[in-house]
N, CA, C and O atoms as a GROMACS GRO file, in nm:
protein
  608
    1UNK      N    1   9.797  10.586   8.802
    1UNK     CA    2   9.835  10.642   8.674
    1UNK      C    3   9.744  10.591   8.562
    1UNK      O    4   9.810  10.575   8.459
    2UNK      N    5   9.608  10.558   8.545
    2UNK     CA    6   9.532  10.494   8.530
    2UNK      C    7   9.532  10.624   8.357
    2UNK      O    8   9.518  10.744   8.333
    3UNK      N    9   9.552  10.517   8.295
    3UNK     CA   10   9.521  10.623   8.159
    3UNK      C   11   9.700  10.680   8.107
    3UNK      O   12   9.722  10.736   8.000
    4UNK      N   13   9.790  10.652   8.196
    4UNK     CA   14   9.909  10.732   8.132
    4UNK      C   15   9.992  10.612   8.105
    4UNK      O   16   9.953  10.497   8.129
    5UNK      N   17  10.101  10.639   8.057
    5UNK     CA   18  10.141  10.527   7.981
    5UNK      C   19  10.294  10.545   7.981
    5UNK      O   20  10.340  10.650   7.936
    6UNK      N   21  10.390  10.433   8.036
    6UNK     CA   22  10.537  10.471   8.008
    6UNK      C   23  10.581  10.326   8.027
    6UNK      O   24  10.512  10.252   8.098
    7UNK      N   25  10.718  10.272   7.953
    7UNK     CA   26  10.747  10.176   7.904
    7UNK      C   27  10.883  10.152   7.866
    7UNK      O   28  10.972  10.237   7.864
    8UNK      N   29  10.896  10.006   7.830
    8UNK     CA   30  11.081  10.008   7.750
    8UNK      C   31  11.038   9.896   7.676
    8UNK      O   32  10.930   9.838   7.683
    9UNK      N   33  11.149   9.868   7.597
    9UNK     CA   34  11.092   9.766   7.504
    9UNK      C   35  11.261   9.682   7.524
    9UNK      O   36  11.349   9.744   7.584
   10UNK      N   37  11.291   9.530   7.462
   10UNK     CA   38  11.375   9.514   7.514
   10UNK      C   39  11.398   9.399   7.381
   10UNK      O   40  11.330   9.299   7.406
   11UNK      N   41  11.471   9.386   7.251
   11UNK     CA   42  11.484   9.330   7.166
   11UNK      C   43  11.569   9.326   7.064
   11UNK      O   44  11.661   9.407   7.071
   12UNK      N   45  11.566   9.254   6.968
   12UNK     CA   46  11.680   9.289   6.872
   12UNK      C   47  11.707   9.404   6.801
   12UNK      O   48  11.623   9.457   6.728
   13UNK      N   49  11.825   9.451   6.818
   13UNK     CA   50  11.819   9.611   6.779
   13UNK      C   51  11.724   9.631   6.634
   13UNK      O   52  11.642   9.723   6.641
   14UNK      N   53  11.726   9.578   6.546
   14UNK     CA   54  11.693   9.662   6.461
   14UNK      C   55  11.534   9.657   6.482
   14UNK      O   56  11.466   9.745   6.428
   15UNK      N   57  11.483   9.574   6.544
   15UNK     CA   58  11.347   9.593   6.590
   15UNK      C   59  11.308   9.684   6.652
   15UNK      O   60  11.200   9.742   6.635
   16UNK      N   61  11.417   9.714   6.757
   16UNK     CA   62  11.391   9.799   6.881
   16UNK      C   63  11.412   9.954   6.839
   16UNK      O   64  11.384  10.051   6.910
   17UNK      N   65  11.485   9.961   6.657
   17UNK     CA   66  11.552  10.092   6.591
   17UNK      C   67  11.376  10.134   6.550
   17UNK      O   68  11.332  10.246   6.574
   18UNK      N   69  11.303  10.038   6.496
   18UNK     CA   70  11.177  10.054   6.434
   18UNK      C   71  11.096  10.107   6.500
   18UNK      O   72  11.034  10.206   6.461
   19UNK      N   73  11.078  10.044   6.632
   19UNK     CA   74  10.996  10.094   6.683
   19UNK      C   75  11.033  10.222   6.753
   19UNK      O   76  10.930  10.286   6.769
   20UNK      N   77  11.133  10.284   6.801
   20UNK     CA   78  11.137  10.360   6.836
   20UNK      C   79  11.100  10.468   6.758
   20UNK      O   80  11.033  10.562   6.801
   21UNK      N   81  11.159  10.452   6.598
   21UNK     CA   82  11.114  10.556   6.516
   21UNK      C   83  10.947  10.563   6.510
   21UNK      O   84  10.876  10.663   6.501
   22UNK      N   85  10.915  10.446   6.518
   22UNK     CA   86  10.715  10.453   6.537
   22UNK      C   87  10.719  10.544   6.666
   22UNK      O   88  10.717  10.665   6.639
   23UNK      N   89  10.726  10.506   6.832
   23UNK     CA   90  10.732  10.598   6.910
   23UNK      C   91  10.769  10.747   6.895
   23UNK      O   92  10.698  10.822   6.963
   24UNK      N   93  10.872  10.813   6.816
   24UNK     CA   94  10.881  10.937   6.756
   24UNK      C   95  10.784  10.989   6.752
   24UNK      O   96  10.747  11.075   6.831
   25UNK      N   97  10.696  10.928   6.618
   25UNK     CA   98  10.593  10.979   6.514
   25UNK      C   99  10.509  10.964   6.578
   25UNK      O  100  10.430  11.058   6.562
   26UNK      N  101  10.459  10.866   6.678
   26UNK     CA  102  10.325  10.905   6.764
   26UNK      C  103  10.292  10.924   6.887
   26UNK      O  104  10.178  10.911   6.930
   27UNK      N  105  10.386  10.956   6.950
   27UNK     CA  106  10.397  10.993   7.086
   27UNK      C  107  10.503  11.143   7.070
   27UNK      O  108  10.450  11.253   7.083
   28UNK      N  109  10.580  11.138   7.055
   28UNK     CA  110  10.641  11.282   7.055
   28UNK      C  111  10.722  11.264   7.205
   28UNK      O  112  10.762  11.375   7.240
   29UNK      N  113  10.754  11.172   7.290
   29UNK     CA  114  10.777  11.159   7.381
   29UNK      C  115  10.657  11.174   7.507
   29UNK      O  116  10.542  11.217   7.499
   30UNK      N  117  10.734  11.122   7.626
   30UNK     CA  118  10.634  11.085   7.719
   30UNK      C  119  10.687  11.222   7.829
   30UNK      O  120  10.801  11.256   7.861
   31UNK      N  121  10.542  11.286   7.872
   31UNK     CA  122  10.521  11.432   7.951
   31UNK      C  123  10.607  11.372   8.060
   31UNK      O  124  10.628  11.260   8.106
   32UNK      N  125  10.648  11.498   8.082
   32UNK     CA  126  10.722  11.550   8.231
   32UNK      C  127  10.619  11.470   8.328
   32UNK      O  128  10.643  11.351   8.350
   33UNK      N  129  10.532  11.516   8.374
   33UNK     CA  130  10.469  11.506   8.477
   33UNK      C  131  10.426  11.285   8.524
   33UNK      O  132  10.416  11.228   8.632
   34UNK      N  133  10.413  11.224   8.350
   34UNK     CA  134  10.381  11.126   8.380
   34UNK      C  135  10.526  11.026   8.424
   34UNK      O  136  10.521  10.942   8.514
   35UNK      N  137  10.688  11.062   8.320
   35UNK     CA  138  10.776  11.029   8.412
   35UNK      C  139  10.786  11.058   8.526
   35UNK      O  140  10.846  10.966   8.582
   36UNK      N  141  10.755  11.146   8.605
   36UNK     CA  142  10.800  11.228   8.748
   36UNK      C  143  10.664  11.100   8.833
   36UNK      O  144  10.707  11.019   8.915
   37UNK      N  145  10.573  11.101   8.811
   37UNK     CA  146  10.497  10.977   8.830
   37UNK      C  147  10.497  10.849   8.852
   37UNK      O  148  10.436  10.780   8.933
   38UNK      N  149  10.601  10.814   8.741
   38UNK     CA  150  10.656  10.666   8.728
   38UNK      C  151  10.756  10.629   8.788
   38UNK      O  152  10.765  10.516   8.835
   39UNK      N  153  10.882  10.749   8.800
   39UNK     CA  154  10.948  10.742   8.893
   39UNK      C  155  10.951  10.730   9.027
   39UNK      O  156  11.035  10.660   9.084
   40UNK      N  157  10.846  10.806   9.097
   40UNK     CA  158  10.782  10.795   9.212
   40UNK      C  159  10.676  10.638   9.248
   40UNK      O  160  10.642  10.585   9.353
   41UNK      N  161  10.661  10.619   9.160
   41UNK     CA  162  10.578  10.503   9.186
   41UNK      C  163  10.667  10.366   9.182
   41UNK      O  164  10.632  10.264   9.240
   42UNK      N  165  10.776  10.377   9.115
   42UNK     CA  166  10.865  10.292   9.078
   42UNK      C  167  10.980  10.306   9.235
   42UNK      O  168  11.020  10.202   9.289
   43UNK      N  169  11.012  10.419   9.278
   43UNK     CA  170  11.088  10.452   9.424
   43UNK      C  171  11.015  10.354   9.516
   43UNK      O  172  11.087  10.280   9.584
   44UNK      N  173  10.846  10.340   9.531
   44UNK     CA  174  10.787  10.298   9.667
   44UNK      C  175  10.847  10.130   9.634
   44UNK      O  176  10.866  10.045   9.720
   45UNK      N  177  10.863  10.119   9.527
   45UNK     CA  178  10.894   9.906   9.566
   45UNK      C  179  10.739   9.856   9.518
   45UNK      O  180  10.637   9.904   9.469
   46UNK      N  181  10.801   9.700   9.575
   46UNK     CA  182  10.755   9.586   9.520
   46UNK      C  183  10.613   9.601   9.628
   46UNK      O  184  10.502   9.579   9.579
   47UNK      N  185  10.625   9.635   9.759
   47UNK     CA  186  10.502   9.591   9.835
   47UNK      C  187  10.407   9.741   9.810
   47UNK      O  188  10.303   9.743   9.875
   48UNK      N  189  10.420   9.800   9.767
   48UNK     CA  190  10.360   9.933   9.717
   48UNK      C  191  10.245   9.877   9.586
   48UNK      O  192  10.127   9.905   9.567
   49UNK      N  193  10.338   9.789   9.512
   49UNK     CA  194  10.295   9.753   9.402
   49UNK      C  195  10.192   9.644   9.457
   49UNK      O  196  10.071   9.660   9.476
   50UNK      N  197  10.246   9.562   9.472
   50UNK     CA  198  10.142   9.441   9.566
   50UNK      C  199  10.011   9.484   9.643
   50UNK      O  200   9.906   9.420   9.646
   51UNK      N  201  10.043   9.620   9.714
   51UNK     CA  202   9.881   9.644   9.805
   51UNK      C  203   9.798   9.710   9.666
   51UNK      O  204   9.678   9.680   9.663
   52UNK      N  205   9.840   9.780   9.574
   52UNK     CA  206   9.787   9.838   9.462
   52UNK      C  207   9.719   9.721   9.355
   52UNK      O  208   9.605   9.723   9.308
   53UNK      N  209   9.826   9.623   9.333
   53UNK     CA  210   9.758   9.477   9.265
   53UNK      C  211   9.655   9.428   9.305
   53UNK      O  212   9.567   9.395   9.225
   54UNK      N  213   9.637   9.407   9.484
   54UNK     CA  214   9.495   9.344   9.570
   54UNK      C  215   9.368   9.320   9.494
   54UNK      O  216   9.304   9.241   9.424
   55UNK      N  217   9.374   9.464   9.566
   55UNK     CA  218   9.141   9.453   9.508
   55UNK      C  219   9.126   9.402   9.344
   55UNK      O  220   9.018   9.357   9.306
   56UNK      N  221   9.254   9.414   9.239
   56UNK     CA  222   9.229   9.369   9.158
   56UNK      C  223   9.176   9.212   9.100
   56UNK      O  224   9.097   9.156   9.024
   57UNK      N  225   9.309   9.183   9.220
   57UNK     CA  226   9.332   9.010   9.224
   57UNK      C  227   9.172   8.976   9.284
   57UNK      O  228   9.070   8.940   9.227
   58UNK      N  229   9.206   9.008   9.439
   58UNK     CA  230   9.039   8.973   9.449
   58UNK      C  231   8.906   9.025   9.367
   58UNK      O  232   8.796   8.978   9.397
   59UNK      N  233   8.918   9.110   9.276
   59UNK     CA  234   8.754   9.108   9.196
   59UNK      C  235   8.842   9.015   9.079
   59UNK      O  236   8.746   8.962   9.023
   60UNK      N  237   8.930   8.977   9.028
   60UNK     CA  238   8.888   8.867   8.932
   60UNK      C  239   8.853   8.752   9.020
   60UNK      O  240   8.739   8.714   8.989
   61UNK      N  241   8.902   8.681   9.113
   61UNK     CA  242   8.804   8.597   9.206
   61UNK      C  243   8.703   8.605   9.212
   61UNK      O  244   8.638   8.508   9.173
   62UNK      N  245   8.620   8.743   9.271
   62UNK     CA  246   8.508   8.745   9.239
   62UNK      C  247   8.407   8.726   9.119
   62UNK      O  248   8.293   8.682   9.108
   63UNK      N  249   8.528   8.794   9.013
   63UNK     CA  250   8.475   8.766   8.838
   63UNK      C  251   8.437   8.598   8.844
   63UNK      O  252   8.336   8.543   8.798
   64UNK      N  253   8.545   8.541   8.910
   64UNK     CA  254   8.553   8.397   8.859
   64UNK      C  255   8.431   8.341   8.911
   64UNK      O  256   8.357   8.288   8.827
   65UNK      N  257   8.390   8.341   9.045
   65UNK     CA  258   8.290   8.280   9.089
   65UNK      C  259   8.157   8.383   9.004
   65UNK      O  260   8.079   8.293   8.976
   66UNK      N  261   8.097   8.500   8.956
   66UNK     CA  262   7.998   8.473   8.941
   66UNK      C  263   8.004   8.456   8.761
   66UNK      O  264   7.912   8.464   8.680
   67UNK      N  265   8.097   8.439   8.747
   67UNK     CA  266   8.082   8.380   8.560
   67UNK      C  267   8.058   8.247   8.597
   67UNK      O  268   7.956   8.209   8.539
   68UNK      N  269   8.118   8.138   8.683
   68UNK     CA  270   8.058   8.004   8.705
   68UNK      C  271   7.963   7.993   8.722
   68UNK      O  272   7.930   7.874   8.724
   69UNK      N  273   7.862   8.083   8.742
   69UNK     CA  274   7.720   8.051   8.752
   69UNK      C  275   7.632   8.037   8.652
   69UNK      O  276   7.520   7.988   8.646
   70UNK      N  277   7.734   8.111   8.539
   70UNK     CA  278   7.649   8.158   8.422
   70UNK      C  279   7.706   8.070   8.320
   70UNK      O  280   7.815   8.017   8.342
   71UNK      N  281   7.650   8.051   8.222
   71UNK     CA  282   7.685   7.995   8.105
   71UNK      C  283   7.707   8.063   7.947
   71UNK      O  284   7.753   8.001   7.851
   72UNK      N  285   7.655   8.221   7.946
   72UNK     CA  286   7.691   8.275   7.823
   72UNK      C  287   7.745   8.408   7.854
   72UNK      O  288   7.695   8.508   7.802
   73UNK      N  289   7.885   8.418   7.968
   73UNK     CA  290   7.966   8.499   7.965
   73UNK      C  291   8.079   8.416   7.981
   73UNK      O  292   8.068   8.313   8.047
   74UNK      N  293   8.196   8.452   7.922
   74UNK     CA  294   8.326   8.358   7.944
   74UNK      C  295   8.400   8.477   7.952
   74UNK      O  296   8.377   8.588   7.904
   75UNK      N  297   8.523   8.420   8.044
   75UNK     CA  298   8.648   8.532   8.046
   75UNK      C  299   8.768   8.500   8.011
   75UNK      O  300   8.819   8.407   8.074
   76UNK      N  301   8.840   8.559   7.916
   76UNK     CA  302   8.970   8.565   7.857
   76UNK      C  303   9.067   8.568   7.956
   76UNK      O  304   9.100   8.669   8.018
   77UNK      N  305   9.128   8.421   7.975
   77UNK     CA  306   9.234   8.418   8.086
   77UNK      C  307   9.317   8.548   8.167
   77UNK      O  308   9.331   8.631   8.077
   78UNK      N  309   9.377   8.605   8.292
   78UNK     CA  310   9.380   8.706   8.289
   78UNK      C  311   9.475   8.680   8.399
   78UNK      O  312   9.443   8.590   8.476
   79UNK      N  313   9.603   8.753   8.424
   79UNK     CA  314   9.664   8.739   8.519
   79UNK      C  315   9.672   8.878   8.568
   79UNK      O  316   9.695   8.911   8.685
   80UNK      N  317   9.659   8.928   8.504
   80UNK     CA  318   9.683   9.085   8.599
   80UNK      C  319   9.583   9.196   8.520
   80UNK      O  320   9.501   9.141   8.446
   81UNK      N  321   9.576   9.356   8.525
   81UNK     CA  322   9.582   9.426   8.508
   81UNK      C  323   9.447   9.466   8.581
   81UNK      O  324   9.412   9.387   8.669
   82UNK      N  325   9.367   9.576   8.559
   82UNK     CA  326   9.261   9.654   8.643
   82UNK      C  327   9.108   9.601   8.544
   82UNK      O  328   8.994   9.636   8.574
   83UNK      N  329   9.144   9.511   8.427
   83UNK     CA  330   9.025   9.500   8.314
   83UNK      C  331   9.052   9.362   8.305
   83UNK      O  332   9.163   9.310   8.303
   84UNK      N  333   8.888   9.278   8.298
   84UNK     CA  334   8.862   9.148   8.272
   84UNK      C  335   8.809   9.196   8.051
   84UNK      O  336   8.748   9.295   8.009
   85UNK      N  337   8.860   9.095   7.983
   85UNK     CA  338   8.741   9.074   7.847
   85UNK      C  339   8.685   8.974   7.860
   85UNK      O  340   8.747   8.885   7.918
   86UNK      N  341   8.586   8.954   7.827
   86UNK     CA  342   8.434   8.872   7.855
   86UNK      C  343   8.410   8.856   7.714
   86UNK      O  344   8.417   8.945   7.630
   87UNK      N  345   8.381   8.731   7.695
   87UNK     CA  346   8.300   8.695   7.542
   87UNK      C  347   8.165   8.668   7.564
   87UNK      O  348   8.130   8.571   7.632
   88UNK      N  349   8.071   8.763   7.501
   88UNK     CA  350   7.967   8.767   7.486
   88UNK      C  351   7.918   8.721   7.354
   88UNK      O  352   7.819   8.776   7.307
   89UNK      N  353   7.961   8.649   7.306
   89UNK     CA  354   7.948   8.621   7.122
   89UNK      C  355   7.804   8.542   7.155
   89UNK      O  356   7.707   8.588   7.094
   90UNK      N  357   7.778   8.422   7.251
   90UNK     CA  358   7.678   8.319   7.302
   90UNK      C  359   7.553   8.430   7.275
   90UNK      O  360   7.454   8.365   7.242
   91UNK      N  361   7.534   8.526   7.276
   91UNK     CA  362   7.460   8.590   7.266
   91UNK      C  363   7.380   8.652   7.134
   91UNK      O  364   7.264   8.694   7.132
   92UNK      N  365   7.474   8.645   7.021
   92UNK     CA  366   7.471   8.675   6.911
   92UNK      C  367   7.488   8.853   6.856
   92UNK      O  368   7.451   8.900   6.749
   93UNK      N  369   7.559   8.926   6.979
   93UNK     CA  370   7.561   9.013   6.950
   93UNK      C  371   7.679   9.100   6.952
   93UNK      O  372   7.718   9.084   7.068
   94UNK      N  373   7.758   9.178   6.898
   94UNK     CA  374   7.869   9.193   6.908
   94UNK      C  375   7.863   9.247   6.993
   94UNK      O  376   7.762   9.248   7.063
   95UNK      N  377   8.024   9.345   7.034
   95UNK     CA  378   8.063   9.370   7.175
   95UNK      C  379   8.005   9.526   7.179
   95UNK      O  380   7.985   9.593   7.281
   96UNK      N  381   7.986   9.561   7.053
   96UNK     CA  382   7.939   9.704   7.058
   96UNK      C  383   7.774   9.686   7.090
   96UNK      O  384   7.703   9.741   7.174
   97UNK      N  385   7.754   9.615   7.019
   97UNK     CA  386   7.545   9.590   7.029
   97UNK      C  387   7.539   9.587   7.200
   97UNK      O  388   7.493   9.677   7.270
   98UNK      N  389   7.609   9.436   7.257
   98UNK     CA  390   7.584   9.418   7.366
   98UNK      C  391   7.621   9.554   7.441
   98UNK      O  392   7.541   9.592   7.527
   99UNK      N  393   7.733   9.630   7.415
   99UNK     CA  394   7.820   9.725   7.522
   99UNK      C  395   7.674   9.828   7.534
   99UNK      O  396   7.637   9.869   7.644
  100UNK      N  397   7.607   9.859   7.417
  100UNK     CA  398   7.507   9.953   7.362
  100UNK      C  399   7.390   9.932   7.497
  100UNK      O  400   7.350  10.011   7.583
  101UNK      N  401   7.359   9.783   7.466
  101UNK     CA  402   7.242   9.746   7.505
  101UNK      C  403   7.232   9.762   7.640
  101UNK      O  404   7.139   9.833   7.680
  102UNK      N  405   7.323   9.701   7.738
  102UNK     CA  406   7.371   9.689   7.861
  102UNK      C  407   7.324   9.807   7.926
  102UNK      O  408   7.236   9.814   8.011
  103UNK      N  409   7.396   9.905   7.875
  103UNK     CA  410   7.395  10.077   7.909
  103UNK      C  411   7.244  10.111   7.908
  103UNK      O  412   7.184  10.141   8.012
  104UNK      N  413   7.179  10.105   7.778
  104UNK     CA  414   7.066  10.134   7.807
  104UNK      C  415   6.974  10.091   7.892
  104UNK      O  416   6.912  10.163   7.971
  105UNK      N  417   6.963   9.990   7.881
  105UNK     CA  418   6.918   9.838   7.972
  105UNK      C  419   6.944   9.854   8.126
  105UNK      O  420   6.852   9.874   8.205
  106UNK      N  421   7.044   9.847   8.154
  106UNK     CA  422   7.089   9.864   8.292
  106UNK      C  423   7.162   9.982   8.342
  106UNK      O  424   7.158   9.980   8.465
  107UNK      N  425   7.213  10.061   8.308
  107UNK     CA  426   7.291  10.187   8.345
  107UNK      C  427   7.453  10.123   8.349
  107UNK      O  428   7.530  10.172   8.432
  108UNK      N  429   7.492  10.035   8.277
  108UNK     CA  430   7.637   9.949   8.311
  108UNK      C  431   7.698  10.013   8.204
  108UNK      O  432   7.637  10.024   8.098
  109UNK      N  433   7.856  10.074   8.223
  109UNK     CA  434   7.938  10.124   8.097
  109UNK      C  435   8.052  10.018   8.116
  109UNK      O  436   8.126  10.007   8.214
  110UNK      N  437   8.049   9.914   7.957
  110UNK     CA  438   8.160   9.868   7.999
  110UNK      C  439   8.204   9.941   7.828
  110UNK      O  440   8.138  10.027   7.769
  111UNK      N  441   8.354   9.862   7.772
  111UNK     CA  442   8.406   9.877   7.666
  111UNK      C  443   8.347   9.759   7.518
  111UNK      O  444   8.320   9.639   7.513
  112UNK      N  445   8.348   9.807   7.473
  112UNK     CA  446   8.339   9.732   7.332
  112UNK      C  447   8.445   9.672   7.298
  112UNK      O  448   8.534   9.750   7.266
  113UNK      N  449   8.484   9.518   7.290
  113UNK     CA  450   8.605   9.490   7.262
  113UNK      C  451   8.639   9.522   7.090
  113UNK      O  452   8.744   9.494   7.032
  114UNK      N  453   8.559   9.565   7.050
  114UNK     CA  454   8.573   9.604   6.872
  114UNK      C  455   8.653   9.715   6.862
  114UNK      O  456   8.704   9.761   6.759
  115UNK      N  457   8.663   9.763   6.994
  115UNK     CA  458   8.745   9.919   7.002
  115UNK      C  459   8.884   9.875   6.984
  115UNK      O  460   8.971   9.941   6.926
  116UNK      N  461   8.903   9.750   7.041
  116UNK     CA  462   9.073   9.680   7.019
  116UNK      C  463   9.065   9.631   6.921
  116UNK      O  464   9.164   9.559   6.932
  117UNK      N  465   9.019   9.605   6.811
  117UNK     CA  466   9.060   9.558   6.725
  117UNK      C  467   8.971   9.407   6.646
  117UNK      O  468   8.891   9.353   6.723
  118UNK      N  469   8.981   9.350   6.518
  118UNK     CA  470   8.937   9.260   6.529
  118UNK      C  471   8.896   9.119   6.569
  118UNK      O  472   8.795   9.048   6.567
  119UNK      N  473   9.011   9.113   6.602
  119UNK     CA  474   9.050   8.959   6.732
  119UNK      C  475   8.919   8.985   6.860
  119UNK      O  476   8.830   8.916   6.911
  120UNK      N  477   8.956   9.088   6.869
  120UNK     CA  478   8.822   9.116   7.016
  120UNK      C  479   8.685   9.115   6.973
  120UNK      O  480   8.602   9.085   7.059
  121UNK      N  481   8.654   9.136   6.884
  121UNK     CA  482   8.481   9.140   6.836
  121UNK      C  483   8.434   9.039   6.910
  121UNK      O  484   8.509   8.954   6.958
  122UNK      N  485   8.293   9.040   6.928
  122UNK     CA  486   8.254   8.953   7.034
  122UNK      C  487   8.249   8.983   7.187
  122UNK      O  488   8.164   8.949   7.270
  123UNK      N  489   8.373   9.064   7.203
  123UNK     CA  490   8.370   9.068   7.343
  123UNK      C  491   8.358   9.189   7.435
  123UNK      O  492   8.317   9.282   7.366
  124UNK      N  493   8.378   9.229   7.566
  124UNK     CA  494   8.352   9.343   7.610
  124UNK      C  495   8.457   9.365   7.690
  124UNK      O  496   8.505   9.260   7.731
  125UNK      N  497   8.523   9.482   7.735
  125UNK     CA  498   8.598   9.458   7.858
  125UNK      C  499   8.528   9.590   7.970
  125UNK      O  500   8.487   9.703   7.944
  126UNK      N  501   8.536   9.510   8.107
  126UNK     CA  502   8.496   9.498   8.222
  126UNK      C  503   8.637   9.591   8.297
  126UNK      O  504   8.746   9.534   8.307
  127UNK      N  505   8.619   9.721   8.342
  127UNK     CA  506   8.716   9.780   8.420
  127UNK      C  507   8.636   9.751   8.572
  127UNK      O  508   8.528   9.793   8.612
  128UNK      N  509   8.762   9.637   8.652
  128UNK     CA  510   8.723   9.665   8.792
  128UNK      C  511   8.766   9.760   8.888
  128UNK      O  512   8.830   9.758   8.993
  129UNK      N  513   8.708   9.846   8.818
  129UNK     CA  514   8.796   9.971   8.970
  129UNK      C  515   8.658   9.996   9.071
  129UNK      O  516   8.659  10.065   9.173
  130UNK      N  517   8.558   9.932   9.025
  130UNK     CA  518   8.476   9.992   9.184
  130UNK      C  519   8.498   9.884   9.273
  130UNK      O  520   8.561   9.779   9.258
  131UNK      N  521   8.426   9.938   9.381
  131UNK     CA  522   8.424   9.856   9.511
  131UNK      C  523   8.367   9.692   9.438
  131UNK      O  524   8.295   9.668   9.341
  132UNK      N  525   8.424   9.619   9.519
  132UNK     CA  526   8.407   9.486   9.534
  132UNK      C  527   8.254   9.441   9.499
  132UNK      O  528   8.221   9.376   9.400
  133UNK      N  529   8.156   9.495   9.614
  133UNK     CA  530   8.023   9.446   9.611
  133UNK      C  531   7.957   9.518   9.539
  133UNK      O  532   7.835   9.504   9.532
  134UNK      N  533   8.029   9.624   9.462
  134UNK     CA  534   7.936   9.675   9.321
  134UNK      C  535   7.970   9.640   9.273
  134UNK      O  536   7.892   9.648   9.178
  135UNK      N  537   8.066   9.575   9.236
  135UNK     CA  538   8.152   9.481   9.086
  135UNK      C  539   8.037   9.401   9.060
  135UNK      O  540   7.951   9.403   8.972
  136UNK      N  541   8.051   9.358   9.122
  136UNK     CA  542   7.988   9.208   9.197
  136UNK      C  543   7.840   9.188   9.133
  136UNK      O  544   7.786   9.115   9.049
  137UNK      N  545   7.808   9.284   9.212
  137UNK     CA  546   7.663   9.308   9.134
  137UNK      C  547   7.654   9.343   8.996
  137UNK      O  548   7.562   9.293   8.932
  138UNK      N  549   7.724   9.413   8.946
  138UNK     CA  550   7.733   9.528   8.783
  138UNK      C  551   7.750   9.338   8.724
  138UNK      O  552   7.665   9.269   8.666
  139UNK      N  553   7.850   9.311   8.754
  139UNK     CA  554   7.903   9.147   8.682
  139UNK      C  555   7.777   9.086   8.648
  139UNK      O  556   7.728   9.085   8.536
  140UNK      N  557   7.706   9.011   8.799
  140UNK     CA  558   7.605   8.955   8.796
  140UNK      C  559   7.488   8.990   8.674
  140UNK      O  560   7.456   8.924   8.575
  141UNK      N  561   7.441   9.115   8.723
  141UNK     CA  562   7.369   9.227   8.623
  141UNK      C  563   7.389   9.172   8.514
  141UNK      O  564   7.296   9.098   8.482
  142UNK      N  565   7.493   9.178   8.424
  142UNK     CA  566   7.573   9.176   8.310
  142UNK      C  567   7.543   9.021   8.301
  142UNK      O  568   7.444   9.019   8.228
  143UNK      N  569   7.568   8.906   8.330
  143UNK     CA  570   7.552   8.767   8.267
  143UNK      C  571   7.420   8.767   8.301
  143UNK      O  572   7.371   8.743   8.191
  144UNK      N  573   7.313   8.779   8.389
  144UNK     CA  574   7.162   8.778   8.339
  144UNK      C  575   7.117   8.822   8.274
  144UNK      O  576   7.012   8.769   8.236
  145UNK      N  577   7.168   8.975   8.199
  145UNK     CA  578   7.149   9.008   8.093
  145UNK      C  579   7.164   8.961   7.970
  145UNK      O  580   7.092   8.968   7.870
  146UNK      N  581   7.299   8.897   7.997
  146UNK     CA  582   7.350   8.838   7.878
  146UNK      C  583   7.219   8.677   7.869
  146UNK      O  584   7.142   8.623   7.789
  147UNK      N  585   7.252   8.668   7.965
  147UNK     CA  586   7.111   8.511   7.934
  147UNK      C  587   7.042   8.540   7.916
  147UNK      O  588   6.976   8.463   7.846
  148UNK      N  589   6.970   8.682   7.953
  148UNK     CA  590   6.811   8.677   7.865
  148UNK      C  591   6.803   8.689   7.738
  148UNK      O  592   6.709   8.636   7.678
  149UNK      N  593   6.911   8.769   7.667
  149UNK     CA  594   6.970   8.822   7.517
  149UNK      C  595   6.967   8.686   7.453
  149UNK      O  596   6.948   8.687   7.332
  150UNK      N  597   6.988   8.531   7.530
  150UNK     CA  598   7.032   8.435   7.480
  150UNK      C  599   6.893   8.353   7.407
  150UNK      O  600   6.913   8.286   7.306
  151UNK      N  601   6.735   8.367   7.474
  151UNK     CA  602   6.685   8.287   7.517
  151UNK      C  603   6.652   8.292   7.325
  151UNK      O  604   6.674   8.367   7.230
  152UNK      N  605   6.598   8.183   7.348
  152UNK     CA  606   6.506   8.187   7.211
  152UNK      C  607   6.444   8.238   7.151
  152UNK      O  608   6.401   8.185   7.048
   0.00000   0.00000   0.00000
């Protein structure tokens, strides 16, 4: 369901009155098709969820070992989801320059963390949905890049 979005929120009512009226005004409610989705995905269980979590868990492992090699990519602690953010600031370039550069440079599309907001400037985020040993490589790619961006 990569891109669709469904949710509950769980708080003190009059918080939970607020936001819902925000949900109103910018969502309009959530499509047929992506509940009928969630429901179904929510029917298979916990080990459904677990073989789907995997390759994630293992490419941040993999994230982990080849950022230890490097010294001017760092990663924003991460327990779950399909996206690592990476601070590229060591570099002196924001997340859009670097996201820019990368692409041209290497053929790599990652995100601009400036797209989230200001807290993220600096950084990039990294969707691992390919295979393992292209991660792997795209990653690698990405912090030698980032070290040459660094040198003097």
């Amino acid at each position: 369901m990569t891109g669709s979005r469904i949710g509950w929120v769980i708080g003190p009512e009059e918080i939970v009155t607020h936001l819902t009226n925000l949900a109103t005004h910018t969502t309009y409610g959530v499509p047929g098709f992506i509940q009928d989705a969630a429901l179904f995905a929510l029917d298979l269980g916990s080990a459904f969820e677990a073989e789907i979590a995997e390759p994630f868990r293992r490419r941040r492992v993999l994230a982990q070992g080849v950022l230890a090699r490097h010294n001017r990519v760092t990663a924003v602690p991460s327990a779950g989801a399909m996206y690592l953010m990476l601070d590229v600031s060591p570099t002196g370039m924001s997340g859009e320059a670097f996201a820019d550069a990368l692409l041209d440079t290497h053929h790599i599309a990652v995100m601009p963390g400036e797209s989230f907001g200001a807290a993220a400037a600096g950084h990039i985020r990294v969707a691992m949905t390919i295979e393992d040993r292209a991660f792997e490589a795209a990653l690698a790619t990405l912090c030698a890049f980032a070290q040459e961006l660094s040198k003097p």
